[in-house]
C-alpha positions as CSV (number, residue, x, y, z in Angstrom):
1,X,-48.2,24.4,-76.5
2,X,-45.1,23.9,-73.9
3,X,-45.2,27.8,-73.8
4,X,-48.8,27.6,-72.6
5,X,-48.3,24.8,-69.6
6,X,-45.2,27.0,-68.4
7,X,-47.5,29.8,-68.6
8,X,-50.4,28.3,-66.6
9,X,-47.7,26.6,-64.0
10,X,-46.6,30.5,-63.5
11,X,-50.0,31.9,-63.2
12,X,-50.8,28.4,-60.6
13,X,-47.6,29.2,-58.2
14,X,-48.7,32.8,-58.3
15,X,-51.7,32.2,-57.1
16,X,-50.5,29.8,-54.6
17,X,-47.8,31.8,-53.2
18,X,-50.0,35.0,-52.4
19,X,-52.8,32.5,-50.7
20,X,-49.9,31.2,-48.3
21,X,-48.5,34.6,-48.0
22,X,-51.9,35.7,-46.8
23,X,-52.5,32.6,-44.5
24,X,-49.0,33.6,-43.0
25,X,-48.2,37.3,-43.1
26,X,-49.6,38.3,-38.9
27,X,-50.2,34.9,-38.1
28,X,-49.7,35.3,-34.6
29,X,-50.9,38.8,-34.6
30,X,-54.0,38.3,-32.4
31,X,-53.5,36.2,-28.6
32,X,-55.1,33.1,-28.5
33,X,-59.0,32.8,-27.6
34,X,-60.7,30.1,-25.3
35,X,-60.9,26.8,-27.9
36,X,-57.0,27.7,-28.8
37,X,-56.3,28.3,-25.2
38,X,-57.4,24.8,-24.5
39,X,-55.5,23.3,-27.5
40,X,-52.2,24.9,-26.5
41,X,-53.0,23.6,-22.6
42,X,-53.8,20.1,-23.7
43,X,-50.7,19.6,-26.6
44,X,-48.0,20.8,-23.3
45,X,-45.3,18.4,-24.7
46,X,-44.5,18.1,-20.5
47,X,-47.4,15.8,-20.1
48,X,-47.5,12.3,-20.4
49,X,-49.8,10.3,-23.0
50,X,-52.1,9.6,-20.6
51,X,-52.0,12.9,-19.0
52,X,-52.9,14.6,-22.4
53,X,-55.4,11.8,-22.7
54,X,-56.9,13.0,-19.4
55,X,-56.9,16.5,-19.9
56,X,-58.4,16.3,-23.7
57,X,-61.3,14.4,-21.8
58,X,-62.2,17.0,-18.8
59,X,-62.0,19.8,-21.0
60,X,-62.8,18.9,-25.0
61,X,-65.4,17.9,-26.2
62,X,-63.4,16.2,-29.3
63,X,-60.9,13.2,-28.9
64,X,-57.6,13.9,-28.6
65,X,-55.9,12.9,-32.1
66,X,-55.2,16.9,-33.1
67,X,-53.8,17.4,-29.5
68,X,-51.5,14.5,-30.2
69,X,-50.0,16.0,-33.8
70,X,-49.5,19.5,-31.9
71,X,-47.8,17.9,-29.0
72,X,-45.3,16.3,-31.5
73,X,-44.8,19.5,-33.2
74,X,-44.0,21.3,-29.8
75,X,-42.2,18.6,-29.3
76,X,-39.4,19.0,-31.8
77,X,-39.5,22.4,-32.3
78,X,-40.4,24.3,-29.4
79,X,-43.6,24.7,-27.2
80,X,-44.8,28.3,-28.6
81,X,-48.2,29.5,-29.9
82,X,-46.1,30.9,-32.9
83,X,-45.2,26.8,-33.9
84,X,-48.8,26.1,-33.0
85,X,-50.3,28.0,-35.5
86,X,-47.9,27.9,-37.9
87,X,-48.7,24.0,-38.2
88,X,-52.0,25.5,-39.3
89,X,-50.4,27.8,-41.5
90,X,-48.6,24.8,-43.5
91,X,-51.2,22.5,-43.6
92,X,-53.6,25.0,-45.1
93,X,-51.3,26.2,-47.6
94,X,-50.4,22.8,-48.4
95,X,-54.4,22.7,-49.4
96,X,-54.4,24.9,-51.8
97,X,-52.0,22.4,-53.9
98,X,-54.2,19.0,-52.9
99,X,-57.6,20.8,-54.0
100,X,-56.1,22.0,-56.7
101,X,-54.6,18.7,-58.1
102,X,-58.6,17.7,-57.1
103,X,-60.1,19.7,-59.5
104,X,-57.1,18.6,-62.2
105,X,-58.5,15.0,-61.7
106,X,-61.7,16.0,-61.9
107,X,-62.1,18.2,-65.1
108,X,-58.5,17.8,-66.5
109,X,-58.6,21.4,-67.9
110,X,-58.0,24.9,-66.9
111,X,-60.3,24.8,-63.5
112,X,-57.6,24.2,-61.3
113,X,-56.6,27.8,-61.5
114,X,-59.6,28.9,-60.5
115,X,-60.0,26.3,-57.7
116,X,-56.7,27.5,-56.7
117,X,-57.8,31.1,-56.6
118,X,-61.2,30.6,-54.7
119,X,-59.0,28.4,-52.2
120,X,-56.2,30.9,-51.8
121,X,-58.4,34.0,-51.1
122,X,-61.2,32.0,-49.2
123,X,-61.6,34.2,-45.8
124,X,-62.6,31.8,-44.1
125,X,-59.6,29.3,-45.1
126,X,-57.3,32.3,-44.0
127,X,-59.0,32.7,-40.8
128,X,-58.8,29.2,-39.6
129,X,-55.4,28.7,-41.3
130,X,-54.0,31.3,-38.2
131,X,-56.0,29.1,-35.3
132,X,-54.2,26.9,-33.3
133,X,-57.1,24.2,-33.8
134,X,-57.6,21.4,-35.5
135,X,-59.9,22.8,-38.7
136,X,-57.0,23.6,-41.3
137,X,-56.1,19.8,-40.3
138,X,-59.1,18.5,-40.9
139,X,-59.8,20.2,-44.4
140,X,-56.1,18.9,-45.2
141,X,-56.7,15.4,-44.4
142,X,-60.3,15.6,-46.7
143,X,-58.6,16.9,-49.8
144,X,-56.1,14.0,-49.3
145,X,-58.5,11.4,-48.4
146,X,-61.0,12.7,-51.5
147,X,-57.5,12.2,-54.3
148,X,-56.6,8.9,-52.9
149,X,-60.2,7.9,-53.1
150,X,-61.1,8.9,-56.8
151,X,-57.5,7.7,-57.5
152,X,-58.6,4.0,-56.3
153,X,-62.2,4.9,-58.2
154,X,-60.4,5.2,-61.2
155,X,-58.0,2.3,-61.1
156,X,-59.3,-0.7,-63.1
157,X,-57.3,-2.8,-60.8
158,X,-56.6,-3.6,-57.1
159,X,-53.8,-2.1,-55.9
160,X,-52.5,-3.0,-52.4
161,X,-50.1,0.1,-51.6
162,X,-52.6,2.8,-52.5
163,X,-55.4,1.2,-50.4
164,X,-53.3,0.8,-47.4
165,X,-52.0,4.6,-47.7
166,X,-56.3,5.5,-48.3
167,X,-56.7,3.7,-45.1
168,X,-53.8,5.2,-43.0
169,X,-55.1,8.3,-44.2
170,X,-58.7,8.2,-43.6
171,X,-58.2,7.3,-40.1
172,X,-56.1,10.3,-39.5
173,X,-59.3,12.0,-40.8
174,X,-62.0,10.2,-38.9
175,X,-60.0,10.1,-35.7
176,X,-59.7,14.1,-35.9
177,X,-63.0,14.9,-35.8
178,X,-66.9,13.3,-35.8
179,X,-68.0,15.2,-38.7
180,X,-65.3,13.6,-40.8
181,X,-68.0,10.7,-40.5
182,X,-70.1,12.6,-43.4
183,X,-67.6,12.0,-45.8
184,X,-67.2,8.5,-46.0
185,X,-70.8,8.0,-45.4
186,X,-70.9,10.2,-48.7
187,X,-68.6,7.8,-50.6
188,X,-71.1,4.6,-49.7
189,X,-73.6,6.7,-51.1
190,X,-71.9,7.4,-54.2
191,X,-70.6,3.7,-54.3
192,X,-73.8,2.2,-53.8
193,X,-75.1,4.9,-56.7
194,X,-72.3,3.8,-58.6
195,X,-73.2,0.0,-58.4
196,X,-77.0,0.8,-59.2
197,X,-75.8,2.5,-62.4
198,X,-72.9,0.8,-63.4
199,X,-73.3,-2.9,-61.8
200,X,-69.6,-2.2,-61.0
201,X,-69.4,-3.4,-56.7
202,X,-66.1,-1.7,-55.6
203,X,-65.7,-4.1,-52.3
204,X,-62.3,-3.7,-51.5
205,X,-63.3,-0.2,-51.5
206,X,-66.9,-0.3,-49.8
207,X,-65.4,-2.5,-47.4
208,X,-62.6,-0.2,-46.5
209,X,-64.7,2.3,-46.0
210,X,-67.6,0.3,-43.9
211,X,-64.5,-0.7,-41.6
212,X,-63.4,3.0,-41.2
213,X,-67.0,4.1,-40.1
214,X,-67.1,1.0,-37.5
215,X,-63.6,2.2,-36.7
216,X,-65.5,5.9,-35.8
217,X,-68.3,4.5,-34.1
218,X,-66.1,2.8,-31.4
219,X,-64.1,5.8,-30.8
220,X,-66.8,8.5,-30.6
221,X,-69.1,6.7,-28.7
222,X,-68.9,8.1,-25.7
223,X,-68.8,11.6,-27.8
224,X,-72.2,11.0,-29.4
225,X,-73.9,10.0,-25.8
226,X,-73.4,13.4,-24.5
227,X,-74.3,15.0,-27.6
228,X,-77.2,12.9,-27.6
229,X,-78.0,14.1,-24.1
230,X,-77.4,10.7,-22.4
231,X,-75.0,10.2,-19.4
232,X,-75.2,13.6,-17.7
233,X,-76.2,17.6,-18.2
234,X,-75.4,19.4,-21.5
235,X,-74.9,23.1,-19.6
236,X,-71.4,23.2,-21.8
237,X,-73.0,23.0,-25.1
238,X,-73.3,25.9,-26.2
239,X,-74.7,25.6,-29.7
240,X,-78.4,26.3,-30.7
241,X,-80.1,24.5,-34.0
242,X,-79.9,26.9,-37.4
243,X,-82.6,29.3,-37.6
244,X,-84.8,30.0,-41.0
245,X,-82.1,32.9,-41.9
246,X,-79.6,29.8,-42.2
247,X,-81.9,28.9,-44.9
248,X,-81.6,31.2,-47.0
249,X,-77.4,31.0,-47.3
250,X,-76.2,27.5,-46.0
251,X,-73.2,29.6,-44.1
252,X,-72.1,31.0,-47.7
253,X,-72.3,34.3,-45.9
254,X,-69.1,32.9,-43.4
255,X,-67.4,31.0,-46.1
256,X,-67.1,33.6,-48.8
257,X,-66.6,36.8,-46.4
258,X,-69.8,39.2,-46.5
259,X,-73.7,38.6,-46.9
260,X,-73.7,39.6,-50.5
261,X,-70.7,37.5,-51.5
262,X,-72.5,34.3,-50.3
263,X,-75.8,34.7,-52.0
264,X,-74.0,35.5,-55.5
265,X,-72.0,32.4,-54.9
266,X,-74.8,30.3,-53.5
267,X,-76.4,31.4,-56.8
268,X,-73.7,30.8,-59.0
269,X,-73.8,27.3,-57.0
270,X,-77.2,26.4,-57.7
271,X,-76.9,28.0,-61.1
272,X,-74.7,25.7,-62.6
273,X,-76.0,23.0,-60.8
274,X,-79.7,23.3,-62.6
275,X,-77.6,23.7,-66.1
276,X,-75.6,20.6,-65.9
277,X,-78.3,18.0,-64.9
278,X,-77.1,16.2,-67.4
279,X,-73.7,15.3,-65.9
280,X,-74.8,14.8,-62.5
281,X,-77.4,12.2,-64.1
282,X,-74.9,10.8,-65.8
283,X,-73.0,10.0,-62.1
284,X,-70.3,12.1,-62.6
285,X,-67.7,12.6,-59.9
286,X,-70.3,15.4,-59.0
287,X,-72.5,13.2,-57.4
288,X,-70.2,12.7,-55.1
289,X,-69.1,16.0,-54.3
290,X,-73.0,17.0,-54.2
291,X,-73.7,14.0,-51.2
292,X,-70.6,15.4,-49.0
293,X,-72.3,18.7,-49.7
294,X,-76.0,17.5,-49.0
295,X,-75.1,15.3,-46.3
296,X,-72.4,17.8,-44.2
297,X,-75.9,20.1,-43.8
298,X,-78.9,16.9,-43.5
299,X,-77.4,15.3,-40.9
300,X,-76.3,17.2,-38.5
301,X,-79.2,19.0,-38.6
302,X,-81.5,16.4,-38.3
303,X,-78.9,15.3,-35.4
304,X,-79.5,18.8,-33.8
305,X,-83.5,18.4,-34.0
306,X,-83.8,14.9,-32.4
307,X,-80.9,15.4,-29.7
308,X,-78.8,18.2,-29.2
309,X,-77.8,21.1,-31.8
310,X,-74.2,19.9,-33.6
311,X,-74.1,22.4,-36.2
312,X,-71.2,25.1,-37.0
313,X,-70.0,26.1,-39.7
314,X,-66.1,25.2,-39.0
315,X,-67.3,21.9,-38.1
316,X,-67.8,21.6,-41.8
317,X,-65.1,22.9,-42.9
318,X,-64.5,20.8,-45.2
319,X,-68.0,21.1,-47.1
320,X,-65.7,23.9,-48.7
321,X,-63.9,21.5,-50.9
322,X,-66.7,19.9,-52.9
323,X,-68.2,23.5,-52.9
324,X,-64.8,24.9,-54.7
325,X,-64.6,22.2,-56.8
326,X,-68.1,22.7,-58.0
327,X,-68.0,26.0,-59.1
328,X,-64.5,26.0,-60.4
329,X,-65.6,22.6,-62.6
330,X,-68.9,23.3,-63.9
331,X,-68.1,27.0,-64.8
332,X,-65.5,25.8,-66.9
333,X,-68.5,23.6,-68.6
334,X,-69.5,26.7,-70.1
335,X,-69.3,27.0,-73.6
336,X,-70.1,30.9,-74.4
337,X,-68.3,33.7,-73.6
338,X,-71.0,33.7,-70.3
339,X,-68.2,31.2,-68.7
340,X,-65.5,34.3,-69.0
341,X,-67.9,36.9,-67.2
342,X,-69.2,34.8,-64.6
343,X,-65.4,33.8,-63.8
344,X,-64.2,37.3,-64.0
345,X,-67.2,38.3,-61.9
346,X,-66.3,35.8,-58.9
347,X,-62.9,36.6,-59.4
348,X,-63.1,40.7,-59.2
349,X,-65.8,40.4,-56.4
350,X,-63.7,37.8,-54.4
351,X,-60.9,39.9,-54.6
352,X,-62.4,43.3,-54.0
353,X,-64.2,42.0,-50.9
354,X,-60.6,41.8,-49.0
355,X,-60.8,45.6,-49.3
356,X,-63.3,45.4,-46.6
357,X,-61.5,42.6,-44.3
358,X,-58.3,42.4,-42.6
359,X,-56.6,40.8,-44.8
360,X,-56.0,43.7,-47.7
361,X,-56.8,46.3,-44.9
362,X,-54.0,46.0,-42.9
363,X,-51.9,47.0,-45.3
364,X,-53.1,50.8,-45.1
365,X,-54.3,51.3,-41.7
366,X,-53.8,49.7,-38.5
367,X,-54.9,45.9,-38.3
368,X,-57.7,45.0,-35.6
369,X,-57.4,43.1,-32.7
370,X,-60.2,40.3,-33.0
371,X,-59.5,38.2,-30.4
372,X,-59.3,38.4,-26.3
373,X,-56.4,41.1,-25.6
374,X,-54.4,38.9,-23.0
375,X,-51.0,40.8,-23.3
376,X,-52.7,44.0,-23.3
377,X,-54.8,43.0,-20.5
378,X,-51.9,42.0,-18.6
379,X,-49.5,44.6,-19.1
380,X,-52.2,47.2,-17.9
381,X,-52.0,44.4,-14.7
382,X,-48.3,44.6,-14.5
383,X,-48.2,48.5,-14.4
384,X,-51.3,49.1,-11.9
385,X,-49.1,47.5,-9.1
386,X,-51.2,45.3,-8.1
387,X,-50.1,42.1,-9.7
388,X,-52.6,39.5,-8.1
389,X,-55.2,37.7,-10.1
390,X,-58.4,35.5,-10.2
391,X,-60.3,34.4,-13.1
392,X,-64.2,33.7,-13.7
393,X,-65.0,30.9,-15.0
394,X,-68.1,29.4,-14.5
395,X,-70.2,26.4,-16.4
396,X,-67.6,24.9,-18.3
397,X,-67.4,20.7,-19.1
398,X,-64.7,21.3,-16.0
399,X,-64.2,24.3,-14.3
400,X,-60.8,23.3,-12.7
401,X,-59.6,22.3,-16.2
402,X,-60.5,24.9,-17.3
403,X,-58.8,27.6,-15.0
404,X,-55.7,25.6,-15.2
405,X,-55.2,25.6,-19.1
406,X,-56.1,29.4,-19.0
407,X,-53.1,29.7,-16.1
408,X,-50.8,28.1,-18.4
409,X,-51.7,30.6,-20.8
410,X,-51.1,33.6,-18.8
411,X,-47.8,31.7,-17.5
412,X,-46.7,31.4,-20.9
413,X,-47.2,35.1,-21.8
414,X,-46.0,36.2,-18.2
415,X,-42.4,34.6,-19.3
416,X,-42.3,35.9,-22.7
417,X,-43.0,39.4,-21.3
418,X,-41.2,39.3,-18.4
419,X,-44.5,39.5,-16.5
420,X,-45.0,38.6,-13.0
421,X,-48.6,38.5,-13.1
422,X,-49.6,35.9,-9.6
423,X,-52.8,33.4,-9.8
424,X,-54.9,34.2,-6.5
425,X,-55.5,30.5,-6.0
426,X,-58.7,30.8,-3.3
427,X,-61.7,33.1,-3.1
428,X,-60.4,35.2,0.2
429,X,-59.4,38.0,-1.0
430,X,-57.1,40.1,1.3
431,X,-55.1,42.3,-0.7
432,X,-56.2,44.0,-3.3
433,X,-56.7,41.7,-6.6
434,X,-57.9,42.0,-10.3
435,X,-60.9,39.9,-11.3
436,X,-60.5,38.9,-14.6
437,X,-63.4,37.9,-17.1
438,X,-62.9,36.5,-20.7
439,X,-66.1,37.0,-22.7
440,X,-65.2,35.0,-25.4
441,X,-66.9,32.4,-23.1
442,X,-68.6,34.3,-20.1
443,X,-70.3,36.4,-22.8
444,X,-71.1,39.5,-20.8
445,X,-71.9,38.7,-17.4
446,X,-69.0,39.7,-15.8
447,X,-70.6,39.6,-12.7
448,X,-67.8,38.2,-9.3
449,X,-69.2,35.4,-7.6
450,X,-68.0,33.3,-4.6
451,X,-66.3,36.3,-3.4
452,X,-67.7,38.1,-0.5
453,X,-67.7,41.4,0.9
454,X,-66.1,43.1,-1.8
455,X,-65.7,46.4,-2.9
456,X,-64.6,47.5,-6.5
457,X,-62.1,49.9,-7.3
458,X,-62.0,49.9,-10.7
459,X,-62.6,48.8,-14.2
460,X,-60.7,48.6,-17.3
461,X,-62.0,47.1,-20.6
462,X,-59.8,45.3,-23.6
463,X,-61.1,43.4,-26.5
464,X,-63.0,40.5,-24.8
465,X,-61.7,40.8,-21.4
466,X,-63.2,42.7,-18.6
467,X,-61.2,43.7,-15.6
468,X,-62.4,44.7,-12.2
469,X,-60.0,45.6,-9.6
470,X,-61.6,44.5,-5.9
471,X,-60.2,44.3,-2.1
């Protein structure tokens, strides 16, 4: 029997350590794209508190709590993209362990090593886990907020240390992003479920949680007036409500790598779901993971049709947990050999599919670039000569803001180079001067305004950046 747990503790780490090795093996391979662009701008350990403060507020639409963890990071060891996302790096790797130990709680058997293996070679985990944005964060701070809660759940007794580290935690959570609202309005759900079935109240922990949400309320406010269309023009929201092809795979088709993938998994999902009524009837720990799910989709989108659309799928990154957990748990429910092919089948096909991403890929042929080509764009600048630039950039929350975190960008890379790229800062052009359009936000209109009598002399194209060269 001891033989067997060192066995499974081997297979575990295994596991673990090729997830992190995937989340950190070319890290930093791609340049950053807008949304990190404006992380790295707001988190410059040079500014004040009240300076980040202000620039979090022209130019994100989020509060600034994740700006404030990265500007301590940068602040003890070193302001560079590279410490940026490897913060992400940890923090998802660190994941794979907490969601793990999750599903231990949860089901107490074997499951954890397949939770572990669906969250180490989750494509969409590894792609976030190399963004210098606040998502890996986020999903961290749920897995830790979800253990400490069904830790409290299952204690008979009130204990004062783990209920102030379940508060200091969930406030982290809440305060780094709205959506992290869903999840505690899923554990009132499940509390007030709970107390229906049971008679059991759970006020210490209700009232924790009601004082958490009041806690949100206050400090997103303001967020949930312009998102409600109140107080001014929306022209910077970009998002549109889901469409009935959203329908038909919930985002599965993002979280699990490939259209395919996410319909087998969303019918594995539902799958086990219709064959173990029983248990969520019974209010298993399900329930609850079933309400984050329910109400991470619901909401929002019943958010987007009566204001404005709120709905991404990294929003709800987090929605991935309960997901994971459900799978991994309720396969292991199984009691026929069926459980050992449908694990092996999720297991060969989530493997295989990294054959077709970047992940296994790069390993044979040459990895490619996904993101805006800034060094690449600027080193074809440095050689033409003509070292003068100007940027487009056009309805943005602040336009100003806007060019000036993309300046400290390009300043950044100028000085790792050894670039001496020059921002053109007015719109009179009298020597001759690249124009330089990132379509990860312009999209394709590349067109130059506010410049006048122009003529251009050429245009060169890298991944999301268009340049034109004009006197």
């Amino acid at each position: 029997m001891k033989n067997i747990f060192f066995q499974e503790k081997y297979i575990f780490f295994l596991i673990c350590f090729f997830g992190i090795f995937l989340r950190y093996y070319n890290h930093s391979f791609d340049d950053l794209w807008y949304d990190e662009v404006i992380s790295f701008y707001i988190a410059n350990p040079e500014f004040s508190f009240q300076e980040t403060l202000k620039q979090n507020n022209l130019i994100d639409i989020n509060i600034a709590t994740y700006h404030f963890l990265l500007k301590f990071i940068f602040t003890f060891f070193g302001y560079t993209v590279e410490n940026g996302r490897l913060f992400s790096v940890i923090l998802s790797s660190l994941s794979i362990f907490t969601v793990s130990y999750l599903s231990w709680i949860i089901s107490r058997n074997k499951s954890y090593l397949f939770t572990s293996f669906l969250l180490s070679l989750n494509i969409f985990l590894i792609s976030y886990s190399q963004e210098l944005r606040v998502y890996s964060t986020l999903f961290f701070f749920s897995s830790l907020s979800l253990i400490l809660f069904l830790k409290i759940l299952k204690k008979s007794e009130f204990t004062f240390a783990l209920y102030v580290l379940y508060f200091f935690i969930s406030l982290i959570l809440v305060a780094l992003h709205p959506f992290a609202i869903i999840i505690f309005l899923s554990y009132l759900l499940y509390l007030i479920l709970h107390f229906f079935k049971y008679k059991k109240k759970n006020i210490h922990l209700i009232a924790s949680n009601l004082i958490i949400l009041i806690f949100a309320s206050l400090i997103y406010f303001q967020s949930f007036k312009l998102a409600a269309g109140v107080g001014g023009a929306n022209d910077y929201f970009w998002m549109t409500n889901p469409d009935l092809k959203f329908f038909t795979n919930f985002y599965f088709s993002s979280f699990f790598g490939s259209r395919l993938l996410g319909l087998i998994f969303l019918f594995v999902f539902v799958f086990l779901i219709a064959t173990n009524l029983k248990k969520i009837k019974n209010l298993e720990i399900i329930v609850l993971l079933l309400s984050i799910i329910f109400l991470s989709y619901f909401l929002p989108i019943v958010f987007g049709i009566i204001f404005e659309p709120v709905l991404v799928s990294r929003y709800i990154i987090f929605v991935l947990i309960p997901i994971n957990l459900v799978i991994a748990v309720l396969a292991f429910e199984i009691k026929n050999k069926f459980k050992i092919i449908l694990i092996s089948l999720l297991v060969i096909l989530t493997f295989g599919n990294h054959f077709t991403e970047q992940t296994f890929k790069q390993f044979f042929q040459d990895r490619i670039v996904s993101k805006p080509e800034y060094t690449a764009a600027m080193k074809f600048i440095e050689k033409s000569g003509n070292k003068n630039y100007i940027l487009k950039v056009t309805k943005m929350k602040n336009e100003q803001a806007t060019v000036n975190a993309l300046n400290n960008y390009i300043k950044y890379l100028n000085k790792k180079n050894n670039f001496d790229l020059k921002f053109w800062p007015s719109n009179k052009i009298s020597v001759k001067t690249w124009h330089i359009c990132f379509q990860d936000f312009n999209g394709k209109d590349c067109k130059i305004e506010n410049v006048k009598n122009f003529n251009v002399l050429e245009i060169k194209n890298f991944n999301n950046i268009e340049l034109k060269l004009i006197e």
